[in-house]
C-alpha distance (Angstrom), angle and dihedral (degrees) to the residues before:
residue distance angle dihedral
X1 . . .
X2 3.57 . .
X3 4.07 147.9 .
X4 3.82 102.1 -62.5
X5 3.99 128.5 178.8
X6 3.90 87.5 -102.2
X7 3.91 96.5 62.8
X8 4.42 86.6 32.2
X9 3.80 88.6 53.6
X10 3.81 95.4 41.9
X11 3.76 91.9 47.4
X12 3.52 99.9 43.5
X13 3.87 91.9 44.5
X14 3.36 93.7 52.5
X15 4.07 99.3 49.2
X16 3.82 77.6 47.0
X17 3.89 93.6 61.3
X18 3.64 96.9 44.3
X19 3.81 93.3 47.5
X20 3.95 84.2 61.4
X21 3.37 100.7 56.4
X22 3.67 93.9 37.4
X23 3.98 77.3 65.9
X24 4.01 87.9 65.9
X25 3.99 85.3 53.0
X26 3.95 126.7 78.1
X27 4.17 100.3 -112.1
X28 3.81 136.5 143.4
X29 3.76 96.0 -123.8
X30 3.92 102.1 49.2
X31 3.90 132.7 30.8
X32 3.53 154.3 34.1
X33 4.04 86.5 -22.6
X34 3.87 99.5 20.0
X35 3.71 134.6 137.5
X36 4.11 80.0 -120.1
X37 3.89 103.4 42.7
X38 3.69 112.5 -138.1
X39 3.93 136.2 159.1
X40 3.80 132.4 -168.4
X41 3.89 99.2 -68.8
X42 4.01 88.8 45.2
X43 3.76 88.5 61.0
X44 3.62 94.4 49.1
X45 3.67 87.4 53.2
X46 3.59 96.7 51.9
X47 4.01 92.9 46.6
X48 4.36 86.1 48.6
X49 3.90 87.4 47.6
X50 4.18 80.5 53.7
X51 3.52 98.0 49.7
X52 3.86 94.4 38.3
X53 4.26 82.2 59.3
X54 3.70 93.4 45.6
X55 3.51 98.1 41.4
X56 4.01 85.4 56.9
X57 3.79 82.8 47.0
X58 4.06 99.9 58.4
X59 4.16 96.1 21.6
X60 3.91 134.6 76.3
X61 4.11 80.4 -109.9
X62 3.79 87.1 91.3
X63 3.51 136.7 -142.5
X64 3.86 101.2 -95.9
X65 4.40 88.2 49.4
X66 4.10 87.4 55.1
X67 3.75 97.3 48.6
X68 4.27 94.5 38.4
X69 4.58 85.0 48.4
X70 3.78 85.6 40.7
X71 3.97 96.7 45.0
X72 3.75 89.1 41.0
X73 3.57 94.9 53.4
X74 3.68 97.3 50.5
X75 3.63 96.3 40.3
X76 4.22 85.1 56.9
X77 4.29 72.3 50.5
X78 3.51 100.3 53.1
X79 3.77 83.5 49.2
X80 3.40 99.0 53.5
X81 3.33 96.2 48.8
X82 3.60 94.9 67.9
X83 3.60 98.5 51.8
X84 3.54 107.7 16.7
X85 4.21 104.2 53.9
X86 3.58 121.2 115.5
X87 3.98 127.7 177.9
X88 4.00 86.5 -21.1
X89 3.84 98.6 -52.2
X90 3.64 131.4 93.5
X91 3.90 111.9 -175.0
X92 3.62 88.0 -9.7
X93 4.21 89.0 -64.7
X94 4.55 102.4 123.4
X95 3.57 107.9 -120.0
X96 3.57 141.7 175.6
X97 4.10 136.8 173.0
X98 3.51 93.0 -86.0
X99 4.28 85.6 58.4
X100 3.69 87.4 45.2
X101 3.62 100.4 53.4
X102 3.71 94.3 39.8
X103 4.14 93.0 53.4
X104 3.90 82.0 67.7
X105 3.26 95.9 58.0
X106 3.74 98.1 34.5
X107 3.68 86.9 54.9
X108 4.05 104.4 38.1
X109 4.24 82.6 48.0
X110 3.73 95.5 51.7
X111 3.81 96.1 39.8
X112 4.29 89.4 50.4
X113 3.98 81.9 48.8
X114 4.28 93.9 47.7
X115 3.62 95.5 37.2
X116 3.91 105.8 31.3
X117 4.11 107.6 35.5
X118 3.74 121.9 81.0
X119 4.25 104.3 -105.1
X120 3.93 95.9 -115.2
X121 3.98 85.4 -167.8
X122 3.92 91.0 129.9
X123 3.85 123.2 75.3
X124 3.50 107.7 -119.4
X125 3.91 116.3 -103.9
X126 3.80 120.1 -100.1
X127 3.70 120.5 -113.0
């Protein structure tokens, strides 16, 4: 059976949804004074990345279209965040170099899972 996109997207959509509302809630990985520095518009771009991935999950767009718009976006991101960061905010989003570093790898995982695993969007057929 396998890792497919379907179970990729789900997972990864999900983790993404409850890393934005952890944002709302005092921790040390996420928030104001996280390891991962985020602010209100952050979260809500984590929780739209979730529902993007679930949404590709439960809707004829398809598991393998969520992750590639996802991975695109964030790889534009990680991009960004190199070049485009200024006093710890880039298009209003917070972000430090732990954000930066982990948009590449946010990005290169999710485009491997879009682009390299089989779909698995179809039921299987019964014997």
């Amino acid at each position: 059976m396998g890792l497919t996109a379907r179970t990729a997207a789900f997972v990864i959509g999900v983790v993404f949804l409850i890393v934005g509302a952890l944002g709302y809630v005092a921790n040390p990985i996420v928030g104001p004074a996280g390891l991962f520095l985020t602010n209100n518009l952050h979260n809500i771009v984590h929780i739209a990345s979730g529902i993007v991935l679930l949404l590709g999950v439960y809707t004829g767009l398809g598991s393998s279209m969520a992750l590639k718009i996802v991975g695109v976006i964030y790889g534009l991101v990680a991009i960004c965040g190199f070049f485009m960061v200024m006093d710890g905010m880039m298009f209003g989003v917070a972000i430090n170099e732990a954000d930066k570093w982990l948009h590449v790898v946010l990005a290169a995982v999710i485009l491997a899972a879009g682009f390299l695993l089989p779909a698995g969007d179809t039921a299987p057929a019964a014997a």
